[in-house]
C-alpha positions as a Markdown table, in Angstrom:
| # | Residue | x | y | z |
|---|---|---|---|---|
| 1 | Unk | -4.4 | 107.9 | 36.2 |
| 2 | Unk | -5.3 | 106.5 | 39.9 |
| 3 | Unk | -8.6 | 106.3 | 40.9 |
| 4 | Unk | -9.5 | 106.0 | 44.8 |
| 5 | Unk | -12.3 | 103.6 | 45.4 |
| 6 | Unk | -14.0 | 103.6 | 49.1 |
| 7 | Unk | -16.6 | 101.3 | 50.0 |
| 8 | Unk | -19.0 | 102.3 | 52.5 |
| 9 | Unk | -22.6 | 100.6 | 53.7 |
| 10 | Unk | -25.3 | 102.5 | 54.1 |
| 11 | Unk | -26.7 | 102.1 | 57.8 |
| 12 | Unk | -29.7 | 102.7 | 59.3 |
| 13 | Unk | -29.2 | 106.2 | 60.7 |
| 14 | Unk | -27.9 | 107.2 | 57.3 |
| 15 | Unk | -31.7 | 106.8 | 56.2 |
| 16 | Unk | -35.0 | 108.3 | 56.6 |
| 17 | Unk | -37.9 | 106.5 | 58.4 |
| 18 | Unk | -38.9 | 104.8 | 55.1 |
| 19 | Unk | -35.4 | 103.1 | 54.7 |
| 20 | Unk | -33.9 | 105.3 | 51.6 |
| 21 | Unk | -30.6 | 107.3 | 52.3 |
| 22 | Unk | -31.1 | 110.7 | 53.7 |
| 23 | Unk | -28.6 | 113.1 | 51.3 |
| 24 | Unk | -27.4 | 115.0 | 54.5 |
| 25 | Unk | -26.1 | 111.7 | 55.5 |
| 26 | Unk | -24.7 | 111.4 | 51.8 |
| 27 | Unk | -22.6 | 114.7 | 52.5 |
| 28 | Unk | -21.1 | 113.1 | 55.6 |
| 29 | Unk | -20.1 | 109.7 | 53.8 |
| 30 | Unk | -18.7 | 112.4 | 51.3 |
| 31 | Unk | -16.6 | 113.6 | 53.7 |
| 32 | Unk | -15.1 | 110.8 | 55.2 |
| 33 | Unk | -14.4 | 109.8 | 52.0 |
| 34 | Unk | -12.6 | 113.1 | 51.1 |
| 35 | Unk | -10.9 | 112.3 | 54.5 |
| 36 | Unk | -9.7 | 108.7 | 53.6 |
| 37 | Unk | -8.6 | 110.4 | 50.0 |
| 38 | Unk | -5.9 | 112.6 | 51.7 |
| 39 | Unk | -4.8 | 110.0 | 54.3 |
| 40 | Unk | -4.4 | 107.5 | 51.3 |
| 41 | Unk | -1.8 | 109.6 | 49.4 |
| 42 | Unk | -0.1 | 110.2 | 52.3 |
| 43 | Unk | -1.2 | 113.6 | 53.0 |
| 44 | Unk | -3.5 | 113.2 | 55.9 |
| 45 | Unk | -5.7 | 116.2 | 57.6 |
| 46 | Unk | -4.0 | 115.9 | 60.8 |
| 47 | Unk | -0.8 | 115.9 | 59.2 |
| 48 | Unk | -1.8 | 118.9 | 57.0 |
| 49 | Unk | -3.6 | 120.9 | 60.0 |
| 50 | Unk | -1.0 | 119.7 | 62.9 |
| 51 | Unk | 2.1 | 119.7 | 60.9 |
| 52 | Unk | 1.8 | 122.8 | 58.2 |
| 53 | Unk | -1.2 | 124.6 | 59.6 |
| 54 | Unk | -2.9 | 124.1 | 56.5 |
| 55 | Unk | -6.0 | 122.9 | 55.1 |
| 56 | Unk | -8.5 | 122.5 | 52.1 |
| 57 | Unk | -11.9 | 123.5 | 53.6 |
| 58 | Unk | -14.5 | 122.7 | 50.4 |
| 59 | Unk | -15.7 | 126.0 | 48.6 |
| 60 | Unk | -18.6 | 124.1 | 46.0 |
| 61 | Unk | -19.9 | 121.4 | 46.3 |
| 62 | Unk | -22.3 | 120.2 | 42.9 |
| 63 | Unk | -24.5 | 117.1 | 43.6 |
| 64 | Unk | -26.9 | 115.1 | 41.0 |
| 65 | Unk | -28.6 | 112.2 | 42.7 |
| 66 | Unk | -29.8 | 109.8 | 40.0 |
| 67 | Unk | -31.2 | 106.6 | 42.0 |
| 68 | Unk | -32.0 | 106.7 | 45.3 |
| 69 | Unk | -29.9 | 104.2 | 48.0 |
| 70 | Unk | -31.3 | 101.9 | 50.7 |
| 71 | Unk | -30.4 | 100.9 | 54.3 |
| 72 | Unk | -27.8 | 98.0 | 53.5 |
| 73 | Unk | -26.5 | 99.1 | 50.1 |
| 74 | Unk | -22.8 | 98.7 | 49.6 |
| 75 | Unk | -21.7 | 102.1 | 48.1 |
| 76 | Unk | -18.9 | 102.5 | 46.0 |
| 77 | Unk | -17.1 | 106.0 | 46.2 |
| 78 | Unk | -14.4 | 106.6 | 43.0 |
| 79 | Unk | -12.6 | 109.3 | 43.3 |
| 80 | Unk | -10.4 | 111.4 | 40.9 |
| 81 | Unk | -9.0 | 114.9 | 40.5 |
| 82 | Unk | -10.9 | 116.8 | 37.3 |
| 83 | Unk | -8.6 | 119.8 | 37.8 |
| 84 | Unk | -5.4 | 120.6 | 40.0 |
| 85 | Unk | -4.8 | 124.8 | 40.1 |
| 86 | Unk | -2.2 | 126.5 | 41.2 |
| 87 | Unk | -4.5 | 126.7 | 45.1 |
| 88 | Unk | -7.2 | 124.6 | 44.5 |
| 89 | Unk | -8.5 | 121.4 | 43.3 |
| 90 | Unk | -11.7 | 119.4 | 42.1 |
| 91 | Unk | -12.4 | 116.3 | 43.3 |
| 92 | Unk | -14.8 | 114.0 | 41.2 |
| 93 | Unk | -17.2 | 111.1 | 43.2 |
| 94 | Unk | -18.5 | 108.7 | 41.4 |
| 95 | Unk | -21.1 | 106.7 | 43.4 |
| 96 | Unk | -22.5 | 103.6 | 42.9 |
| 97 | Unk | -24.0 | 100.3 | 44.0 |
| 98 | Unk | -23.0 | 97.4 | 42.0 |
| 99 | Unk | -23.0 | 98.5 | 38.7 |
| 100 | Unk | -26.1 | 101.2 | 39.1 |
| 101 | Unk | -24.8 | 104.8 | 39.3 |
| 102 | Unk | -26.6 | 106.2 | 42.5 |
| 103 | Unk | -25.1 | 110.1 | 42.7 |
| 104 | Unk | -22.5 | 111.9 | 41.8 |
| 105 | Unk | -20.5 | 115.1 | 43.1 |
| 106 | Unk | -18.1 | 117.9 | 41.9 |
| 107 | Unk | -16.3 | 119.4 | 44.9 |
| 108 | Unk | -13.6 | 122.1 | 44.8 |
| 109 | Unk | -11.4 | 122.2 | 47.3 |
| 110 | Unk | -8.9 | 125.1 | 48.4 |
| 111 | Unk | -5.4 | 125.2 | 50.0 |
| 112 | Unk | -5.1 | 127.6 | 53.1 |
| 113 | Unk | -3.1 | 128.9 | 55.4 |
| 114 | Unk | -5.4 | 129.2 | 58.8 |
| 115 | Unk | -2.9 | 132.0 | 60.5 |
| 116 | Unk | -3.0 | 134.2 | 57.4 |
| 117 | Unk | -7.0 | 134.1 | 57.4 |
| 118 | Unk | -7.2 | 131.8 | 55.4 |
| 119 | Unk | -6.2 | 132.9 | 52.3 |
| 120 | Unk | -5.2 | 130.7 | 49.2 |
| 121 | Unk | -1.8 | 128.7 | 49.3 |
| 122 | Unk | 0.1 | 127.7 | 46.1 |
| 123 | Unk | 0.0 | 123.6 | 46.4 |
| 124 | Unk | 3.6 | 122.5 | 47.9 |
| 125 | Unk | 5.5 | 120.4 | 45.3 |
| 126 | Unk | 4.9 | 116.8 | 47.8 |
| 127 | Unk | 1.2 | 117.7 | 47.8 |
| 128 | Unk | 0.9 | 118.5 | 44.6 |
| 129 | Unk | 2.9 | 115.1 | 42.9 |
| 130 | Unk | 0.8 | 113.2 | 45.3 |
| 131 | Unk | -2.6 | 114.9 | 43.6 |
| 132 | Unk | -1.2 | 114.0 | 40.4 |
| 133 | Unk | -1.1 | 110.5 | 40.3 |
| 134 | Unk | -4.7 | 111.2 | 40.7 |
| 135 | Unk | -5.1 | 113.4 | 37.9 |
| 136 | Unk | -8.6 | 112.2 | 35.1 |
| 137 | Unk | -7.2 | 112.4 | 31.4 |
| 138 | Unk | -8.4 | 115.4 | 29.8 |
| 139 | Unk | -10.9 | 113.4 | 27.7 |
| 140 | Unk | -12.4 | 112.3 | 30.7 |
């Protein structure tokens, strides 16, 4: 199994007046991460929404914050797929700094079609081999 690891600094306008990360700013990092994740196996947005008129919009998003960041931290996102159905997937973030677990975040993701209203896809079979390089053993 493949894991993606992104590292991102914290800045200052990711935090609140007293210098500790501000979780809306959290959720952005998040999805820039998510971004760099499909560019990385080769299946970027703009590809996906240009090319195929498709995209994976999130659908749930679970968050536990255990520590709390600060302005400067490097961040490390890891990234894995828990589950890969036959339209949708869940992507695992692992955060941390060093070796201190910060937060952590379970976000589904579905496959649509944005002429058909958006209603679920199947996976195509490149997209879906791509996904499952990524794939967490099922002891995980």
């Amino acid at each position: 199994m493949a894991r993606l690891v992104v590292t991102r600094t914290l800045r200052f306008g990711d935090c609140d007046p007293s210098g500790v990360a501000y979780f809306p700013s959290y959720l952005n990092i998040l999805c820039g991460v998510t971004e760099e994740f499909w560019q990385r196996i080769g299946h970027s947005w703009n590809a996906q929404l240009a090319g195929r008129g498709i995209g994976t919009p999130t659908v749930h998003l679970a968050c536990d914050f255990v520590a709390p960041s600060t302005y400067g931290d490097e961040l490390s996102f890891t990234v894995s797929i828990g589950r890969l159905g036959r339209s949708s997937l869940e992507l695992r973030h692992e955060i941390t700094c060093g070796d201190e677990r910060r937060w952590s975040a379970k976000q589904i993701l579905a496959l649509v079609h944005f002429g058909s209203r958006r209603k679920p896809l199947p996976w195509p079979d490149d997209i879906r081999t791509a996904l499952q390089h990524f794939m967490e053993s099922p002891d995980a």
